[in-house]
C-alpha positions in Angstrom: 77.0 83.8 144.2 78.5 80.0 144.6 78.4 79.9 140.7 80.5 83.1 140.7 83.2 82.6 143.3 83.1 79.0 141.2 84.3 80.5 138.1 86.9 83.0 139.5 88.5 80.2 141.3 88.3 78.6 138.1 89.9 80.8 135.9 92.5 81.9 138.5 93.7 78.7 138.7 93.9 78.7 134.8 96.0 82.4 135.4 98.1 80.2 137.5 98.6 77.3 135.6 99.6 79.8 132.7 101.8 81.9 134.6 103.9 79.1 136.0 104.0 77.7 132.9 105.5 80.1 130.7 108.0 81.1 134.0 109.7 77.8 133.7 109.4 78.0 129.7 111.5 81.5 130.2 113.6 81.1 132.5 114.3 77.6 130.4 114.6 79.5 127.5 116.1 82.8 128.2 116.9 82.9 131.6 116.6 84.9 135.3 116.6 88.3 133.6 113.5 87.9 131.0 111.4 86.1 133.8 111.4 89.0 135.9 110.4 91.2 132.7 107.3 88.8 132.0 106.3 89.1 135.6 107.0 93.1 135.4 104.7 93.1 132.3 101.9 91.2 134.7 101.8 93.9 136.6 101.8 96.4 134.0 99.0 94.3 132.7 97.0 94.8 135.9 97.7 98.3 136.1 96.3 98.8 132.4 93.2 97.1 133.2 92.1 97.9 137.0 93.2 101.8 135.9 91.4 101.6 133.1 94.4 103.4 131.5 93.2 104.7 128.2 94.8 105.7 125.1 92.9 105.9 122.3 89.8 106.7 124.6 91.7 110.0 125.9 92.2 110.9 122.4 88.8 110.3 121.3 87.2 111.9 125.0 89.5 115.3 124.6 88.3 115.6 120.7 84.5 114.9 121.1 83.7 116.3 124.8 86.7 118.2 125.6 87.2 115.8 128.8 91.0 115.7 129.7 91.7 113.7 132.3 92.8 110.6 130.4 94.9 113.0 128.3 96.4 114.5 132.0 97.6 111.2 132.8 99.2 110.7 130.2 101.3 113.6 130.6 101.9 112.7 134.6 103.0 108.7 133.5 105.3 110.7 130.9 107.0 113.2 133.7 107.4 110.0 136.2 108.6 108.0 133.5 111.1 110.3 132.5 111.9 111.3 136.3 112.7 107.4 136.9 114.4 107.0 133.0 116.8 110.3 133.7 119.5 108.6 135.7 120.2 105.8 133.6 119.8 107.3 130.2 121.9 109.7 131.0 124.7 107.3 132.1 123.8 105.3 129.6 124.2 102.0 131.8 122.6 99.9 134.8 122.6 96.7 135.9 125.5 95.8 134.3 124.9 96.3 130.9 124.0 99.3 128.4 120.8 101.3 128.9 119.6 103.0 125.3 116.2 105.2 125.2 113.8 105.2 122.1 115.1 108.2 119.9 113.8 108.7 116.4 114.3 110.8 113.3 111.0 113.2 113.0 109.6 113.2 109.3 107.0 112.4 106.8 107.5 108.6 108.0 106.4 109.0 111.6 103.8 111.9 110.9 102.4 109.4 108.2 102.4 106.5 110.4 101.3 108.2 113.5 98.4 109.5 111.4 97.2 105.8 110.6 97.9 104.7 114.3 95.5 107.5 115.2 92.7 106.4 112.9 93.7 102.7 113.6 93.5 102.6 117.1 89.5 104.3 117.0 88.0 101.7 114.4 89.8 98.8 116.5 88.8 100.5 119.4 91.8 100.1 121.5 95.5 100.9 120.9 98.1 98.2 121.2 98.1 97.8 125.1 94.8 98.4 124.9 94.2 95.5 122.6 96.7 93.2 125.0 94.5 94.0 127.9 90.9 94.3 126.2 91.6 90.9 124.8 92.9 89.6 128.2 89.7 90.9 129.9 87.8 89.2 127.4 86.8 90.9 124.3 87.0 88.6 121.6 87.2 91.4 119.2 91.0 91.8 120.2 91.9 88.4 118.4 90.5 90.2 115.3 92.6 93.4 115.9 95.9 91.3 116.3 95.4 89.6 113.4 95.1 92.9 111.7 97.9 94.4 113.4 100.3 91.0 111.9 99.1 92.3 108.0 99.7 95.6 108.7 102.9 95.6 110.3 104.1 92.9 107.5 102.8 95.4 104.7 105.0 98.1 106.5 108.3 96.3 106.7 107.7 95.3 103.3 107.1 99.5 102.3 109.6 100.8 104.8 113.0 101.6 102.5 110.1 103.6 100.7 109.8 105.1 103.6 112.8 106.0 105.1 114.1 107.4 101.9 111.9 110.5 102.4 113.1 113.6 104.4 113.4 113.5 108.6 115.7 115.1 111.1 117.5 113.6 114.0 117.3 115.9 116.8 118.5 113.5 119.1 117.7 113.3 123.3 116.8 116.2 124.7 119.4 115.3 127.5 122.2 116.4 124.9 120.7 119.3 123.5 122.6 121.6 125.9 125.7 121.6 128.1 123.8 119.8 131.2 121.6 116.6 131.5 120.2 118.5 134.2 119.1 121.1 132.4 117.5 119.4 129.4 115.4 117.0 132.3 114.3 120.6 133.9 113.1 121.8 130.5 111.8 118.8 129.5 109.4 118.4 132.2 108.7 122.3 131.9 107.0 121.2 128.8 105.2 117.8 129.5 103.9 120.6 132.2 102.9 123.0 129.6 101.1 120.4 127.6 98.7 119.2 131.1 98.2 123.3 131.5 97.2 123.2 127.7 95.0 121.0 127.3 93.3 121.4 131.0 92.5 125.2 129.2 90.9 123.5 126.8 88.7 121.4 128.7 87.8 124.1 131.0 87.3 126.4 127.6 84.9 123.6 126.3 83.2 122.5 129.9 83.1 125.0 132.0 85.6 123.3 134.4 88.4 121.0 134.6 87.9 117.6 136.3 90.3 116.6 138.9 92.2 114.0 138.0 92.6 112.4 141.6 88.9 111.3 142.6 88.3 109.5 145.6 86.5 106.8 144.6 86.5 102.5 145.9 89.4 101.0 145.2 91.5 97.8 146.4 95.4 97.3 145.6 94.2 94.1 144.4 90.4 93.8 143.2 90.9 97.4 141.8 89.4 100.2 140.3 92.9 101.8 140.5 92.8 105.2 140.6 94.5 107.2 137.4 97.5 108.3 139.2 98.0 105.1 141.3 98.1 103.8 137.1 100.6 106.4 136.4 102.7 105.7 139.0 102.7 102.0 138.5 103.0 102.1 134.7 106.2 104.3 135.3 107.5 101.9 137.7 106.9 99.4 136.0 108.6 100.8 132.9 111.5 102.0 134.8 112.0 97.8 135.9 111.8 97.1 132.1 114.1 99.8 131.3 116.6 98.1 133.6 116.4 94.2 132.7 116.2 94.7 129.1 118.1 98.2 128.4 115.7 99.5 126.0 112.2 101.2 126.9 109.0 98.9 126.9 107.8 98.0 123.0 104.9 96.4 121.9 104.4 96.3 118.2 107.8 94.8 117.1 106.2 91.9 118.6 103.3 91.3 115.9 105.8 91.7 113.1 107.0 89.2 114.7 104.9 86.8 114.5 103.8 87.8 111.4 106.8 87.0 109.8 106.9 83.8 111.3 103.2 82.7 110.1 103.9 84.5 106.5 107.5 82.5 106.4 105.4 79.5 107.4 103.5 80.1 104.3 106.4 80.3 101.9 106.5 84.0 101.4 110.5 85.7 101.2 110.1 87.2 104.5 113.6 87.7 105.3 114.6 89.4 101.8 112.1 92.5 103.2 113.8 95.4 105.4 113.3 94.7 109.1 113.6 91.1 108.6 117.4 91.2 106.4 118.4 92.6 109.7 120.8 89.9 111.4 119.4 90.0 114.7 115.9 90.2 113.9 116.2 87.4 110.6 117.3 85.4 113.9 114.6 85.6 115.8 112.5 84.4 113.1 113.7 80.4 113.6 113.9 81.1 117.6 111.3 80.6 119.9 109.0 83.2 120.7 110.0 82.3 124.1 113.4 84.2 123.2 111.5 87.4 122.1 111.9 90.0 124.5 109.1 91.5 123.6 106.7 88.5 122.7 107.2 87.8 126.5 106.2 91.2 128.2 103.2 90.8 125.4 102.3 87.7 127.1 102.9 89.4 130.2 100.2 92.0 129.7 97.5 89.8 128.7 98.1 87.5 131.4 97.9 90.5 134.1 94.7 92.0 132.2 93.3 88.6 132.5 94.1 88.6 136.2 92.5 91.9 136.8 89.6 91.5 135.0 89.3 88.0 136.7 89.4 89.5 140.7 87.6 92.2 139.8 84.9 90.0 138.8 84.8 91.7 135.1 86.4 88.6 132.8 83.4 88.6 130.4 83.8 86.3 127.0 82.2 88.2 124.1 80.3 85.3 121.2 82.0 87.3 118.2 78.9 85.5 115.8 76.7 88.3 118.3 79.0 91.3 116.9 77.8 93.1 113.5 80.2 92.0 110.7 80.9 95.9 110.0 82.0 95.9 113.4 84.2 92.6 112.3 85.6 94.5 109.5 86.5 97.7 110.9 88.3 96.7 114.1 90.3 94.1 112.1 91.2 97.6 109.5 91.9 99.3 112.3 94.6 96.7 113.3 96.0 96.3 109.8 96.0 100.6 110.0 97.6 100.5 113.4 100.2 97.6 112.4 101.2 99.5 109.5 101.6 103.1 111.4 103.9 101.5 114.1 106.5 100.3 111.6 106.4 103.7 109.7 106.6 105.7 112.9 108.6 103.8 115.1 106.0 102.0 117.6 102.8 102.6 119.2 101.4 104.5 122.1 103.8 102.7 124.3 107.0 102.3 122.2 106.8 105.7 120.8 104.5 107.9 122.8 105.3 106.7 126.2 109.0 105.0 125.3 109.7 108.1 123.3 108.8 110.6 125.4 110.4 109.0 128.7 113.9 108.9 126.4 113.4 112.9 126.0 113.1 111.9 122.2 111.0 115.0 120.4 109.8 111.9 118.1 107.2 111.0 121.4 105.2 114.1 122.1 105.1 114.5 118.0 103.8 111.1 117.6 101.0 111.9 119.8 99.9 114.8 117.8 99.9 112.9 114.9 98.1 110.4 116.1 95.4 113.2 117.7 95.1 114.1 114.2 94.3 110.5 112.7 92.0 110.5 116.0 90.1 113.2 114.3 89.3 111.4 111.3 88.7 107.7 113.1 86.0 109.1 115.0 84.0 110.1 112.2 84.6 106.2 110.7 83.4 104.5 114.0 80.0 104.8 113.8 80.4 102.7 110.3 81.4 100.0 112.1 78.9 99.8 114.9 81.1 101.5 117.3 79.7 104.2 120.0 81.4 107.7 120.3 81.4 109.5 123.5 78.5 112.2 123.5 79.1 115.9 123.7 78.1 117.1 127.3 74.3 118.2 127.2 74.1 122.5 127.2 77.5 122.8 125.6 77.9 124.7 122.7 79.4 122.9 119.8 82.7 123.5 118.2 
């Protein structure tokens, strides 16, 4: 017991050190505005890991045992979300400056790319704030994934002109698509409603019954378990504060292009003749600090807050990766290079385009979760390739 409370006093005062750290690197660097979104992304960290909020896991659950919940809360962060978003996006400011949601053209570019995410994010067994907050908790096998996730989203700004030479549609926000706001938030969350009905009918078709999504069950505000919907509700808050101090949606992925373009420049490859990185703003950011990378520092953000929960909740557990089969090596570092790849064809991940899409009324969010279902379908089937455990099918269930 001594040795225990010895550690987590240990590696809390290595979360503090850390923290404080990059706070007076930031606000050095960027300023008031960013420090708050690092400490905002903390939080969201926290709320990922003591809620055990799930992406890929709710894809894979709802395919193989029909189990919905995870699914469910999706669909309840993406009403709150959108609830918080409306005001703003509709006036199209806050806090002084302009507020912009994620809206994206819908094509053979983001069902392609979704489609790789979905496979992806099952052989690296985690999405992209699942890999932030599984490597933060201390799964080794995260530092594989983000490597993978730096080649693939190189290889897709290198193939994206390819790509966005092939047919889409803009539909645009939803919030424009008739003569109200008001009206296009009502409908909107008439169909995130529609989609928890839908897929509660098939877990009850599949299982007999639906399970609740609120459970009373142990939980401390700070040690955790969080609840799902205490996670929902945090998450949205949480992306409602990033929302306002950055004026875009929370992102992820950009991120590890990123820094893969700074370690491929390093290297002496013509970086900044390929797509994303000729842009001005973004060519910039290559010779700035990472510091200076709004989304590099909510990155940060989230591992340090996984780190924390995992830490007070007595659940930070360093994995030897020489212990982990090598197929298991090579398939979560494919599933990164797959998910890195997907995220620059379709516009993000499960946060920058499922969640950050879907919150901006953007048709582009809810699509990019189907696609990604569907590349769920086939990553299930690759997982046990790479030493990786599927969820059984309930016992007394007939198959499908």
């Amino acid at each position: 017991m001594r040795g225990l409370r010895s550690s987590r006093n240990l590696y809390l005062s290595l979360f503090l050190l850390s923290a404080l750290g990059l706070s007076y690197s930031i606000l050095q660097a960027s300023g008031s505005r960013l420090l708050l979104a690092f400490w905002v992304a903390i939080l969201l960290g926290l709320a990922l890991f003591h809620a055990k909020f799930g992406f890929a896991s709710g894809f894979r659950r709802f395919l193989l045992t029909g189990e919905s919940r995870l699914l469910r809360a999706h669909f309840l962060l993406f009403a709150l979300t959108s609830l918080l978003f409306f005001p703003f996006l509709a006036k199209g400011e806050a806090l002084g400056q302009a507020v912009q949601g994620f809206v994206m053209p819908v094509g053979i570019a983001l069902a392609v790319g979704a489609f790789l995410f979905g496979v992806g994010m099952q052989l690296g067994d985690g999405c992209a704030s699942g890999t932030l907050y599984h490597t933060g908790s201390g799964d080794s096998r995260g530092v594989l994934v983000l490597l993978g996730f730096m080649v693939g989203s190189l290889l897709g700004v290198y193939h994206l002109p390819y790509w966005q030479t092939l047919p889409s549609w803009n539909p645009g926000s939803a919030l424009h698509w008739f003569p109200s706001p008001f009206l296009g938030l009502v409908l909107w969350l008439g169909f995130l409603s529609l989609l928890y009905l839908g897929v509660s009918w098939v877990e009850r078709q599949r299982t007999g019954r639906v399970e609740p999504l609120w459970r009373r069950e142990a939980t401390h505000p700070l040690f955790g378990p969080w609840s799902l919907v205490v996670g929902a509700g945090v998450l949205a808050l949480g992306s409602l504060c990033i929302l306002l101090l950055l004026g875009r949606p929370w992102g992820i992925t950009a991120a590890f292009a990123l820094w893969g373009g700074k370690l491929a420049q390093a290297m002496g490859l013509p970086v900044l003749d390929w797509a994303l990185f000729h842009n001005p703003a973004f060519a910039e950011r290559l010779e700035q600090s990472l510091l200076k990378d709004p989304t590099s520092v909510t990155n940060f953000g989230v591992f340090l807050g996984a780190f924390l929960g995992a830490v007070l909740g007595g659940a930070f557990r360093l994995r030897d990766l020489r212990q982990i089969p090598w197929t298991t090596h090579l398939g979560v570092f494919l599933g990164g290079v797959l998910m890195g790849y997907g995220a620059r064809l379709s516009g993000g991940c499960n946060i920058g385009a499922y969640l950050g899409g879907t919150a901006s009324f953007s048709l582009h969010g809810p699509l990019w979760g189907v696609f990604a279902l569907l590349g769920t379908a086939l990553g299930v089937r690759l997982r046990p390739a790479c030493r990786l455990e599927n969820e059984s099918r309930p016992t007394g269930l007939p198959s499908t």
